[in-house]
Structure formats: structure tokens, C-alpha cells
N, C-alpha and C positions, 0 to 999 in steps of 0.2 A: 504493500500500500504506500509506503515511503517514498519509492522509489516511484512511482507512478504519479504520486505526485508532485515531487521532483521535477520530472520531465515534462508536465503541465504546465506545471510554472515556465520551466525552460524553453519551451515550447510558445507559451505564452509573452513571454518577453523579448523574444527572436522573432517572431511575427507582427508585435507592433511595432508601430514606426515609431523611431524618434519623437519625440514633442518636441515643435520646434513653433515658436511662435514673434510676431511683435510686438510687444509689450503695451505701446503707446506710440503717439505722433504728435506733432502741431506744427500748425502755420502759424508765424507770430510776425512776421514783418513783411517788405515789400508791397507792389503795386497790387496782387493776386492778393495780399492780406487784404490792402486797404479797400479792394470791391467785393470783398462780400465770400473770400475765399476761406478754406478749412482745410484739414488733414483728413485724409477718409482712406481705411483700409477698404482694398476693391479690387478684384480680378474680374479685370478684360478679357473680350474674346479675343481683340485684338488690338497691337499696342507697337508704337514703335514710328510713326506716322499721321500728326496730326488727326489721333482718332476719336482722344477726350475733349479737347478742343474747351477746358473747363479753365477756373482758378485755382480750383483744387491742387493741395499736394498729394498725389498717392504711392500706396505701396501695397504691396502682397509678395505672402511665402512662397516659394516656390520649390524646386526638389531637393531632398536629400539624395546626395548622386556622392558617386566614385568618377572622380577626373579621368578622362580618357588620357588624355596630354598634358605635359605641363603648361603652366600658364605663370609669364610675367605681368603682375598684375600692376595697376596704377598707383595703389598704395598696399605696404604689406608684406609680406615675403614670399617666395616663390612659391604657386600653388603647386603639389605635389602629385604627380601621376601615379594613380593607384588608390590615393587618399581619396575619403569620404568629408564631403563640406554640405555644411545647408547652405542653401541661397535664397534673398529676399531680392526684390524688385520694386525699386525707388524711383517716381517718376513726375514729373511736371510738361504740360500741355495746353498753354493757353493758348486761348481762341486768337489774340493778336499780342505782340510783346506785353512781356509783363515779368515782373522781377517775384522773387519767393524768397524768405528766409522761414527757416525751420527745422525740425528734427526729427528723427525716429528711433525709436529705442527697439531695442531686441531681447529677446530673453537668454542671450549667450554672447561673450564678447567678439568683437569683430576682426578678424585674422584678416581679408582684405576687403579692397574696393575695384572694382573692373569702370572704368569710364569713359575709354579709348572704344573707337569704332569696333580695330582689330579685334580688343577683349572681347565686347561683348557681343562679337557674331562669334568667334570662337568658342565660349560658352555656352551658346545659346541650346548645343544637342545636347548636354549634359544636364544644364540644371532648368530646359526651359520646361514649363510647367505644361501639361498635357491639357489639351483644350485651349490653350492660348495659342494664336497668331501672333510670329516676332517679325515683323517688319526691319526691314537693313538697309534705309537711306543712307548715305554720307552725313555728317553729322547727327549721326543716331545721338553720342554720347556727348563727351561734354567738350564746351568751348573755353578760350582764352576768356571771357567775360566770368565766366561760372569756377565755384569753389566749396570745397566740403571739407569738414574738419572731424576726426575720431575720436572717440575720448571713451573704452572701455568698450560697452554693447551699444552706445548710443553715436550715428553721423550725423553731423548738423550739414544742412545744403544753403548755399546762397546761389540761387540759379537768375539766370538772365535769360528768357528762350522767348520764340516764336516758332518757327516752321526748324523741325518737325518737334522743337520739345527736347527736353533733356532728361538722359535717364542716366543712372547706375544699377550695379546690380552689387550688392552689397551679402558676403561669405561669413559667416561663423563656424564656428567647431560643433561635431556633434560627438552621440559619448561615445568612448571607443569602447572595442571586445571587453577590455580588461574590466569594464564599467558593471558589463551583462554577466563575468563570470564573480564577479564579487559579489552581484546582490543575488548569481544562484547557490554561491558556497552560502552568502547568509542567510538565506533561505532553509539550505539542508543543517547550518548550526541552530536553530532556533526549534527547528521539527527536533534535532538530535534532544537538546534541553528539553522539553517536554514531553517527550517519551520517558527520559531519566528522571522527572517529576514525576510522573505516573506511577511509575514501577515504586518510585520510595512511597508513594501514598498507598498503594497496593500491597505492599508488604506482608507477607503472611506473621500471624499473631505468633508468639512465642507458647512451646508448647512445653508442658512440665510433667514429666512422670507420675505417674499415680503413686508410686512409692516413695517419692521423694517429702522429704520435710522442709516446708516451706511457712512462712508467714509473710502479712499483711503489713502496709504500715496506713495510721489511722489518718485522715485529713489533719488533725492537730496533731499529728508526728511521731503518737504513741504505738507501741507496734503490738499485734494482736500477737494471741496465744501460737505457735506452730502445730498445724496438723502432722498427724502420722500416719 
């Protein structure tokens, strides 16, 4: 039965995905602030070409993937082929120029940024998200006007766009093997612990000889006659 359910558990934590989520966002300055603009998580069908045509800042998750190829990224250190990264998709699309200051936070720190054309059509078999349309104009990503700053799980953007809009596609770490085998060892120490509870509480009673001479001792300490 232990083992059965062992391999439940293990079974069951190898089958789910990662949690990976954004924690939070906001639009706090700029032109797209000052008309009426916000932060909104949102996945598009399709993206990458004047398609939101909004104020809006947005963003959504997108895969947990295994890098086909390495990748030198825009900010960060060389993404690693073989390696497992989640990626988020950060994006600004107004209707006609318009500036955006803002942030988004993530629920894991941020290992890189991709902002370059090349990055992020490079990227885009890897971690693009299934159902989504990625559009690949020339200045997909970011321009000399536009700037982003890291600071742990959170990028701040200061974008300047029109046609087609500025995006990143913003990497964190997800857990590794070693993560999934330590919480199923402590899994199987904790089943072991109370199995070993059990059995001391089950204890079979002590058993005394009928022939043997035994006595009592009384609640107040005094000790009864011995039987023969």
C-alpha cells in the first residue's frame, strides 16, 4: 500500500505542470497612462502586429519549454540548450504613438529578457504558446526610444511605440528534478513516521505469568498486597 502510494504521489507531481504564474502588473505613467490606459493580463489569438491597437499594457504566460538552441539573450546570461525556462509575454500596442511606463511582476525571478527581433522569432517554437498567432514584422521588439529595467521577479518597461508595438518576452527558472525528488523522499519520510506511530500505539499489552508474584501500586503510591 506504501509503495502504491508513493508512486501516486510521484506520478502525480511528474504530470503536473509547473505553477508558473504573474503575480501582478501596472500602468503608472506615460501618454497610454494619461488616456484612460491599465495593465491587463490577456492572451491573444494573435499578436505581434498592430493587432491590440489599445492603451493597454499587457502580458500573459506562456510555455514551460526545454530550449532547442542556445540563445544570447538581450539581458541575462546565456540561455542554455537543453535547459527548461518558463516564459511570459510583455506587450504594448497602441492605436497611434503613445508612451507607457510600468511593471510586471512574476512569481519567480527573472534569468533573462529577449527584445531583439532575432531573439524573439528565435524563440518563438519553443516557448510560443499554443493557440497564439506570432506575427514577425521588422521591429517586432524593441527600439532605441524604449527601455526596461530588472530588479529580482519584477521588469519595469518605459516603451515609446506605434506600428507594430513593442514586445518582450520575459524567462524565469522553473523547479528543477532535484525539487520533484525531495518533496517525493518527503513524502515517503513522513508515510515512514507514521507507520512507526502506529505500531508504538498498537503495541501489544504486557503479559504476566499466572504463576508469577506480582503486585499493584495504588494511585497514592501505596503498593497492594502481592498475589501468589
Amino acid at each position: 500500500m506504501k509503495k502504491y502510494f508513493l508512486a501516486l504521489g510521484a506520478a502525480a507531481l511528474f504530470s503536473a505542470p509547473a505553477s508558473a504564474a504573474i503575480v501582478s502588473g501596472a500602468l503608472t505613467g506615460g501618454s497610454a497612462f494619461n488616456n484612460g490606459g491599465v495593465f491587463q493580463e490577456f492572451t491573444p489569438t494573435t499578436v505581434g502586429n498592430n493587432n491590440q491597437q489599445s492603451n493597454n499594457l499587457f502580458a500573459f504566460t506562456e510555455n514551460d519549454a526545454v530550449l532547442s538552441s542556445a540563445i544570447t539573450p538581450d539581458f541575462g546570461s546565456v540561455l542554455i540548450a537543453g535547459r527548461r525556462y518558463q516564459s511570459h509575454f510583455v506587450f504594448f500596442d497602441p492605436r497611434s504613438s503613445r508612451s507607457a511606463i510600468g511593471s510586471v511582476t512574476f512569481d519567480r525571478d527573472i534569468l533573462a529578457v529577449l527584445t531583439s527581433d532575432a531573439n524573439m522569432n528565435a524563440s518563438d517554437a519553443d516557448f510560443g504558446l499554443a493557440g497564439v498567432t506570432y506575427l514577425t514584422p521588422s521591429l517586432r521588439g524593441l527600439e532605441n526610444a524604449d527601455s526596461f529595467g530588472v530588479a529580482g521577479n519584477t521588469v519595469s518597461i518605459n516603451f515609446a511605440a506605434s506600428t507594430p508595438g513593442d514586445y518582450i518576452r520575459v524567462l524565469t527558472g522553473v523547479p528543477e528534478p532535484t525539487t520533484w525528488a525531495m518533496l517525493i523522499f518527503g513524502f515517503g519520510a513522513v508515510g515512514g513516521a507514521m507507520r512507526r506511530a502506529k505500531k508504538t500505539k498498537c503495541a501489544r499489552p504486557l503479559r504476566i505469568a499466572k504463576d508469577q508474584n506480582y503486585s499493584f501500586i495504588r494511585a497514592g503510591g501505596s503498593r497492594l498486597p502481592a498475589r501468589s
